[in-house]
C-alpha positions in Angstrom: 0.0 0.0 0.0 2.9 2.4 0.5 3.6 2.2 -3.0 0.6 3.0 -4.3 1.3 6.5 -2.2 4.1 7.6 -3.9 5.3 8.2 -6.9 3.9 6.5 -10.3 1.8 4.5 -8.5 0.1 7.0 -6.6 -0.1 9.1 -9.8 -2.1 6.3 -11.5 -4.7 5.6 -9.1 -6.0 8.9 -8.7 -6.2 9.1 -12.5 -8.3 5.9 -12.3 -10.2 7.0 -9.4 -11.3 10.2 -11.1 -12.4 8.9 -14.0 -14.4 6.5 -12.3 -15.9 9.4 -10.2 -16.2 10.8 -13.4 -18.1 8.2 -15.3 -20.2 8.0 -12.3 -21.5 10.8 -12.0 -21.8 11.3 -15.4 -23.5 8.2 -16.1 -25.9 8.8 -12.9 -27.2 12.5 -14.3 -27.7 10.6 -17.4 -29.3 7.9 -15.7 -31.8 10.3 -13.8 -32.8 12.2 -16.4 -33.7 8.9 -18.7 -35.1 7.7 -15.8 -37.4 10.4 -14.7 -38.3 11.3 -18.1 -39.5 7.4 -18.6 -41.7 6.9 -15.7 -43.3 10.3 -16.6 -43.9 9.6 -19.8 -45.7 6.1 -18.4 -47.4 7.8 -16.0 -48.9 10.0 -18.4 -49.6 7.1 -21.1 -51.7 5.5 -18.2 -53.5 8.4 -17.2 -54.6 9.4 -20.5 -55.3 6.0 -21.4 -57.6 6.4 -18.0 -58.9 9.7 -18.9 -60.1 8.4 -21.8 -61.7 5.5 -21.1 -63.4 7.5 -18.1 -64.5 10.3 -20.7 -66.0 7.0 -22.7 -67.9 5.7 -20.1 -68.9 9.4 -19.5 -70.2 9.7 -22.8 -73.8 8.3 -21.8 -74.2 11.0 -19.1 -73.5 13.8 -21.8 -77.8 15.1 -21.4 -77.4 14.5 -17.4 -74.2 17.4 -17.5 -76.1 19.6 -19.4 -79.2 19.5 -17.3 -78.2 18.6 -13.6 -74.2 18.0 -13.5 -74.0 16.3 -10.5 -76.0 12.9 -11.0 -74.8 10.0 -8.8 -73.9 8.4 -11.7 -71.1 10.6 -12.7 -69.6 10.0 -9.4 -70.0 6.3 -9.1 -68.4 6.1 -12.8 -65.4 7.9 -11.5 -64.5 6.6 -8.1 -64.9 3.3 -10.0 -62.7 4.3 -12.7 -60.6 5.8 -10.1 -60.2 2.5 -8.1 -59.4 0.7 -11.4 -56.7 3.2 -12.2 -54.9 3.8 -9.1 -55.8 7.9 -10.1 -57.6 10.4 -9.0 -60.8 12.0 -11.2 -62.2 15.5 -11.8 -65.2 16.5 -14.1 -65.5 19.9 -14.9 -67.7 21.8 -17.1 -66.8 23.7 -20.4 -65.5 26.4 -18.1 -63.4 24.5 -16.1 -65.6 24.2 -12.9 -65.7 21.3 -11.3 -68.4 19.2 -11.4 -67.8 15.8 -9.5 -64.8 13.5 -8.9 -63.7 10.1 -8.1 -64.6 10.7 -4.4 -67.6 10.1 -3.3 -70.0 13.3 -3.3 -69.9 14.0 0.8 -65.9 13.7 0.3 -65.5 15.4 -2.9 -64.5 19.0 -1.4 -63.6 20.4 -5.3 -66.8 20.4 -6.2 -67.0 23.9 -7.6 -63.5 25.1 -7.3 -62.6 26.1 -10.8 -59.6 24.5 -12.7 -56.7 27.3 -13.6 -57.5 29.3 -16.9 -54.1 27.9 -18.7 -55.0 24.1 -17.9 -58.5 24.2 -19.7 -56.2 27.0 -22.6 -54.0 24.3 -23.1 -56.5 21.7 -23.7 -58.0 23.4 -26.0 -55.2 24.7 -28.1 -53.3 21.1 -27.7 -56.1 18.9 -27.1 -54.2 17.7 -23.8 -52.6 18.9 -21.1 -49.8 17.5 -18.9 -48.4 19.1 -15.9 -47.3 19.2 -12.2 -49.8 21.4 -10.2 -51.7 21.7 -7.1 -54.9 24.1 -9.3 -54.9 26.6 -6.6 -57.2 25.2 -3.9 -58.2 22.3 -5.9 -54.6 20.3 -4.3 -53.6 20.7 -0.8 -50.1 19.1 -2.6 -48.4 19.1 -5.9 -49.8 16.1 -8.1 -49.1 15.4 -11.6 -52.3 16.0 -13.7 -53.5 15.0 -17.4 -56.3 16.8 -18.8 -58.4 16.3 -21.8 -61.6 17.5 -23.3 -64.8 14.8 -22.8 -65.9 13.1 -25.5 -69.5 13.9 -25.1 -69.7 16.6 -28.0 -68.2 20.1 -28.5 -67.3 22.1 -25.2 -68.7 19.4 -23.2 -66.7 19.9 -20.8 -62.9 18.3 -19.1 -61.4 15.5 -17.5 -58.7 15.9 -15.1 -56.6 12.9 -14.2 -54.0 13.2 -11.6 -51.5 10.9 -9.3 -49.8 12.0 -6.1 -45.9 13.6 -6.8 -44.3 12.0 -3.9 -45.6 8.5 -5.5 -43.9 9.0 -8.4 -40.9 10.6 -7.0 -40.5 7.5 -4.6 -40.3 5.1 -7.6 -37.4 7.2 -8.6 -35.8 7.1 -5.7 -36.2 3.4 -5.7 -34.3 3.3 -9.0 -31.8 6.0 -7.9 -31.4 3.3 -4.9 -30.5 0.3 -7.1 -28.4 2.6 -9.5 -26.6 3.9 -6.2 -26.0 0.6 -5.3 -24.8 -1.0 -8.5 -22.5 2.2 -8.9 -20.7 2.0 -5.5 -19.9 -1.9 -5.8 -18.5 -0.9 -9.3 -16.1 1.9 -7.8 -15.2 -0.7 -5.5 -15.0 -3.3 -7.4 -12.6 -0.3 -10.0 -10.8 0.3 -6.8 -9.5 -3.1 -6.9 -9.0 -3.7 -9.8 -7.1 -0.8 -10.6 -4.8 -1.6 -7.8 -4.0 -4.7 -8.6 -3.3 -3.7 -12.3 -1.4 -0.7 -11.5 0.6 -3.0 -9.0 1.4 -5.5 -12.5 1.9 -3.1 -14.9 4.1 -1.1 -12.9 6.4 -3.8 -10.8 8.5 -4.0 -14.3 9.0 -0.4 -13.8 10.3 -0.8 -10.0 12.6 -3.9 -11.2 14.1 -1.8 -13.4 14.6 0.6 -10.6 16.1 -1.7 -8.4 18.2 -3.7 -11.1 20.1 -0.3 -12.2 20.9 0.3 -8.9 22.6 -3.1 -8.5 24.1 -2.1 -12.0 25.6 1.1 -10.7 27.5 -0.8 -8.0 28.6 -3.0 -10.2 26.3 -6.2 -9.7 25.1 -7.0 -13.6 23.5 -10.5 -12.8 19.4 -9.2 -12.0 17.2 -9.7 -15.0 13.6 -8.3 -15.0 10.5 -10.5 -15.7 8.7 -10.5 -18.7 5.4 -12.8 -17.1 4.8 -13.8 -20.7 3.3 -11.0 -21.6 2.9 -9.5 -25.3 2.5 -5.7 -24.8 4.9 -2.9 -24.9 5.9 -3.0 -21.2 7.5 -6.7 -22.1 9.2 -4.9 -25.1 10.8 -2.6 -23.0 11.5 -5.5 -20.5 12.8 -7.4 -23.2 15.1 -4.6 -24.1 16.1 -3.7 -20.0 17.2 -7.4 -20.2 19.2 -6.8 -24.2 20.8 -3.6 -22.4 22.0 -5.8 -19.1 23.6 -8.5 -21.2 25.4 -6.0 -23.3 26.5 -4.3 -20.4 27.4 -7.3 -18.5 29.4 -8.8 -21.7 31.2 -5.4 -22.0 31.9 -5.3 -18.2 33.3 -8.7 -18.2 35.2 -7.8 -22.1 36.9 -5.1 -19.8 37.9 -7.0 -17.0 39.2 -9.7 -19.7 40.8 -7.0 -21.2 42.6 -5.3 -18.2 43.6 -8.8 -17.4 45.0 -9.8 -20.4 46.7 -6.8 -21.3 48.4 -6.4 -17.7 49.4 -10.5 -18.8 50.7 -9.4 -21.4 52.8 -6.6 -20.4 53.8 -8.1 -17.5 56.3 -10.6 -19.5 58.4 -8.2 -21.9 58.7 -5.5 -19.0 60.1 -8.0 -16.8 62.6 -8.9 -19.6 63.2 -5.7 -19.9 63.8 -4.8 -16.8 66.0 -7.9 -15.4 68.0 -7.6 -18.2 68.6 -3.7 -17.9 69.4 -4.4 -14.1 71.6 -7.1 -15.0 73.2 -4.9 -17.7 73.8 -2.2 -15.5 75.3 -3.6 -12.0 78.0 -5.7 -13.9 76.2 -9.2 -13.6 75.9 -9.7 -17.4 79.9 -10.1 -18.8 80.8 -7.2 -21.5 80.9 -10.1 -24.0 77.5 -10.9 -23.3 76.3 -7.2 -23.4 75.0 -6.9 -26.9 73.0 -10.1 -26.7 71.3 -9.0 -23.4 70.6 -5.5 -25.3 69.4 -7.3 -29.0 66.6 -8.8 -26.3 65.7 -5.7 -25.0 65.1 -4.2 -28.2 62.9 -7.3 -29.6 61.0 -6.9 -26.0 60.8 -3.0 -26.6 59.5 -3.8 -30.3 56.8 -6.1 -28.6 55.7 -3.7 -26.8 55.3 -1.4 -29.3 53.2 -3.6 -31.5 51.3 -4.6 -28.8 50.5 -0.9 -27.8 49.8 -0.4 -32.2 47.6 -3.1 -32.2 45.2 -2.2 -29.1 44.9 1.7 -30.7 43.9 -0.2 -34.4 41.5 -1.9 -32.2 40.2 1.3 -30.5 40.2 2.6 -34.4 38.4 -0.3 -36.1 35.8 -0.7 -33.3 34.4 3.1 -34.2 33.3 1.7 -38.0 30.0 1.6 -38.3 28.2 -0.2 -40.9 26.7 3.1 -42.6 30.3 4.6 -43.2 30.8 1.8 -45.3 27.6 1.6 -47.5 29.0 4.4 -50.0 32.6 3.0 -50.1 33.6 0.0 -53.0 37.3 -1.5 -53.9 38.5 -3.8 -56.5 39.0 -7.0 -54.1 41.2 -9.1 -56.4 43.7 -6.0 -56.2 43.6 -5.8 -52.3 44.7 -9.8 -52.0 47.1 -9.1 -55.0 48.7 -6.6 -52.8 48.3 -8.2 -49.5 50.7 -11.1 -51.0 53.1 -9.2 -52.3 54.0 -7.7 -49.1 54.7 -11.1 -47.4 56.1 -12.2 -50.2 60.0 -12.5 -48.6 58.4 -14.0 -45.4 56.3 -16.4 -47.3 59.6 -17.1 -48.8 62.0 -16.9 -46.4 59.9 -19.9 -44.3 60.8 -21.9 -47.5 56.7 -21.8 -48.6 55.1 -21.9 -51.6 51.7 -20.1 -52.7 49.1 -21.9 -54.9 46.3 -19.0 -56.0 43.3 -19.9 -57.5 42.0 -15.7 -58.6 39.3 -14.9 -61.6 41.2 -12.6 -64.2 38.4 -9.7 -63.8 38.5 -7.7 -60.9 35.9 -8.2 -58.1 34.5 -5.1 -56.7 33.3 -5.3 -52.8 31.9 -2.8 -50.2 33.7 -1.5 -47.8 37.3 0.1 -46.6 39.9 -1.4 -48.8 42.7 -0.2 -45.8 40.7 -2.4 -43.1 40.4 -5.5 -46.2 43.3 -5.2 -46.8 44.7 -5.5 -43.1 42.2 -8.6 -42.8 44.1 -10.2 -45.8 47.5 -9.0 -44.4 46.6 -10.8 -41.3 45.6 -14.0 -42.7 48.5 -14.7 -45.1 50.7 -13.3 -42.3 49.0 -16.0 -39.7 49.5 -18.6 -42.0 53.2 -17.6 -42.8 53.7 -17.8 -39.3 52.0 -21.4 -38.3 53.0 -23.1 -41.7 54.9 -26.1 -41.8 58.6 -24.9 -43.7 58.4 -26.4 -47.1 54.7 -26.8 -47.6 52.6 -24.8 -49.4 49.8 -22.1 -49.0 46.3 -21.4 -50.5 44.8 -18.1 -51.4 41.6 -18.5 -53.4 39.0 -15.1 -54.3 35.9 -16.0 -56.1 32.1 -14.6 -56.1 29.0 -16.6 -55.5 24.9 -15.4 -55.2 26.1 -11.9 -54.5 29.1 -11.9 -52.2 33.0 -12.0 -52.6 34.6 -15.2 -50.6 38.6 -15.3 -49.5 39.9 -18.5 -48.6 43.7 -19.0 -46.7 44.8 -22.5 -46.1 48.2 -23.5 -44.9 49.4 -27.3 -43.3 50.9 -27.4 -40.1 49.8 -28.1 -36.4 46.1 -28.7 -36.4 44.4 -26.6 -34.1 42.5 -28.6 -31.6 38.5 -28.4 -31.6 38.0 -26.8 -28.2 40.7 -23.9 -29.3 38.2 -23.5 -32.9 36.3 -21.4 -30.9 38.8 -19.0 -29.0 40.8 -18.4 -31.9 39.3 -14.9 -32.5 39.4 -13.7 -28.9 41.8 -10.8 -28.1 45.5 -12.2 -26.7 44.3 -15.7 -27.3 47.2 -18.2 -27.9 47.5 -21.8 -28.1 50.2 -23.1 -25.5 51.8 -24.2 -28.2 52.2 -20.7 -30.2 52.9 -18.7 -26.9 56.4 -20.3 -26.5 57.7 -20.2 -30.5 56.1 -16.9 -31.5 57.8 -13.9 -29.7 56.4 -11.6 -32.7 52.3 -12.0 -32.3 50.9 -10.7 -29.4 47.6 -12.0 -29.7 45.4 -9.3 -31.6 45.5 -9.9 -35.5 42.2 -12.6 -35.7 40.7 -10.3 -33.0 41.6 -7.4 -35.7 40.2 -9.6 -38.2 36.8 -10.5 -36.7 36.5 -7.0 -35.7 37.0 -5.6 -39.4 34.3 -8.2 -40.7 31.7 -7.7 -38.4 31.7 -3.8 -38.9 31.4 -4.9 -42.5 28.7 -7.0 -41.7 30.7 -10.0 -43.1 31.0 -13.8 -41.8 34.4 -15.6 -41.1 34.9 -19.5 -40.9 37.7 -21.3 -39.4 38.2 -25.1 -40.1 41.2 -27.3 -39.0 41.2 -31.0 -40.2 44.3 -32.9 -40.5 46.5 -30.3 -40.4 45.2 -28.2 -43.0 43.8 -25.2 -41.5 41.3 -23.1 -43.3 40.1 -19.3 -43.1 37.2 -18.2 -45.0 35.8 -14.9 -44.9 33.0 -13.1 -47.4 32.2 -9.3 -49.0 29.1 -7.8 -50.4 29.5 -7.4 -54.1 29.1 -3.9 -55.1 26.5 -2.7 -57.4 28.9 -0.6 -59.7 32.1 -1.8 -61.5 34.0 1.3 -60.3 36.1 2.3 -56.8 34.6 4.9 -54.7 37.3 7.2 -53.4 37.4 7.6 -49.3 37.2 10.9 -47.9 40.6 12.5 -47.6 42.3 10.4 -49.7 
């Protein structure tokens, strides 16, 4: 209940609750009117139905009105007319005196008052009249009265009908009861039910609350419920959730990150710094000097590429997708290129190079620098891993709209549960982390990263000791190179 004091909750509910009080009250003014006008306008059916079947019956006594008006007849007619009816009955002449009514004759104290001017006005301009009155004297109370002209012959004379107001207002007040009624167990019943759906729709919202808070000190592991809904509150819980696994992957990327790098670092600066030590309080013999110093500078070098490599990284993660759209190279020229500078590598390791390339160029989307480092990296990790005196594969062709690279060398194959890691930054097999002092770990991280800004796939297979990288390129739709900005 607290909750639904404050805040979003709170807000809610009195929205609901007004516009229940709203639709109440609207609905009961509409309801009394309708009401009130209906019972009238039955009322009145039934008393002019009455009146008219009394002015009927009255029809016989016609001569007696003009000659005596006041036979017992008259009055007998309309006390039992009157006891059939439920109303009350007046007879007046042409000039609107009364003549007898429903009571009996010793009871009947209107016998001859006079009837108001307007009622008998009305009659005879309308043919009826309808109206709540007391007629002067006639009423000690106000009644509700039809009138219409007898059917005896011309200015015969008038029948007045009537029923006692407080009657007819205490049937409306029994409906107003039952309406009253009906509409406070529906606010009640809104009440409740607005609670509990205000509590539901809004406990997402105070998950959320309470799940950024654990995020802000660092705890990524609370999830918010969806309760199999399909409305927009489980889209937006769906993407809380999307948003806390990002931020949960990138929180654990960074500690991987910090960890691997300080790993990483660790190694050549201790080198460095032993040796340098050694170097300079005479423990390493003058001989020996130069040696001790060639290590230092391959460390320092390490470093440096290591350092390089971690700024491309910070470079290649800003692409997005969109730069590329409006940027196309000839493909075949990029891998041309990208073997040419390895070449003396490729050959000092005693390799040879089978390519299998189409003699027209192939025109791809995307940043021909960032392919091209892809490509540079592949033949490069090849070079590195390949068995001396084998060969290595480079194929380029096109197939149902995209460009496909293919580098295969034979050497080591790289074990199945390693297929996976391959592409993760500083990864190394145990192998590879004592013979290669060069690597430090980034270039397939440098490669995945280039492809997936490009939207691009890359496969990795390793059977037998032939291991296989494949990668693909959207074709682009023109045959010519877009130039890059600032080049």
């Amino acid at each position: 209940m607290r909750e639904l004091l404050s805040g979003v909750y709170f807000r809610n509910f009195i929205v609901i609750v007004l516009l229940f009080s709203v639709s109440i009250f609207i609905l009961g003014m509409a309801f009394a009117a309708m009401s009130y006008s209906f019972i009238l306008r039955q009322r009145a059916s039934g008393m002019t139905e009455a009146a008219g079947t009394a002015g009927v019956m009255l029809r016989s006594y016609a001569q007696q009105w003009r000659e005596g008006l006041g036979s017992v007849n008259i009055g007998a007619t309309l006390s039992w007319m009157s006891r059939l009816s439920g109303y009350h009955m007046m007879v007046t002449d042409s000039q609107g005196m009364i003549l007898n009514c429903s009571d009996n004759v010793a009871s009947c104290y209107q016998i001859g008052l006079s009837v108001p001017s307007g009622a008998v006005s009305a009659i005879n301009r309308n043919g009826s009249y309808r109206g709540f009155d007391t007629f002067g004297d006639v009423y000690p109370g106000g009644r509700f009265i039809v009138g219409l002209p007898l059917p005896a012959g011309p200015n015969t004379g008038y029948i007045f009908v009537s029923d006692d107001g407080g009657r007819l207002s205490g049937i409306w007040t029994g409906f107003a009861r039952i309406f009253l009624f009906a509409a406070a167990v529906v606010i009640v019943l809104g009440f409740v039910i607005s609670y509990i759906v205000i509590r539901k729709t809004n406990r997402p919202i105070k998950e959320m609350s309470d799940a950024a808070r654990s995020y802000s000190r660092g705890d990524f592991s609370p999830r918010v419920r969806s309760d199999g809904r399909h409305d927009e509150m489980a889209e937006l819980t769906e993407a809380f959730n999307v948003m806390a696994d990002s931020l949960e992957r990138m929180e654990r990327s960074h500690r991987e990150l910090i960890a691997n790098v300080s790993h990483e670092l660790k190694t050549p600066m201790t080198t460095i710094s032993g040796f340098a030590d050694a170097i300079l309080d005479g423990t390493v013999p003058p001989e020996q000097e130069s040696e001790y110093l060639q290590i230092i500078s391959s460390e320092t070098k390490r470093l440096s590429r290591l350092v390089r490599g971690m700024l491309d990284m910070s470079q290649l993660q800003s692409i997005t997708p969109m730069e590329l759209q409006n940027r196309s190279f000839d493909l075949l020229e990029v891998v041309c290129q990208s073997l040419l500078s390895l070449e003396q590598k490729i050959t000092s390791r005693g390799l040879d190079v089978d390519t299998v390339l189409p003699e027209e160029p192939i025109y791809a989307v995307g940043d021909a620098d960032a392919i091209t480092q892809v490509v540079h990296n592949l033949l490069d990790n090849a070079a590195k891993f390949a068995t001396p005196g084998t060969r290595i594969t480079l194929k380029l062709w096109r197939e149902e709209g995209r460009a496909y690279v293919s580098v295969a060398n034979r050497g080591e194959t790289i074990p199945k549960e390693e297929l996976p890691l391959i592409f993760d930054r500083f990864h190394k097999t145990d192998k590879s982390r004592s013979q290669d002092r060069e690597g430090v770990g980034l270039g397939l991280y440098i490669v995945k990263t280039i492809l997936d800004s490009h939207q691009s796939s890359i496969f990795v297979t390793s059977r037998d000791g032939v291991t296989t990288f494949v990668f693909d390129l959207k074709l682009a739709r023109n045959r010519q190179t877009v130039p890059e900005s600032g080049k």
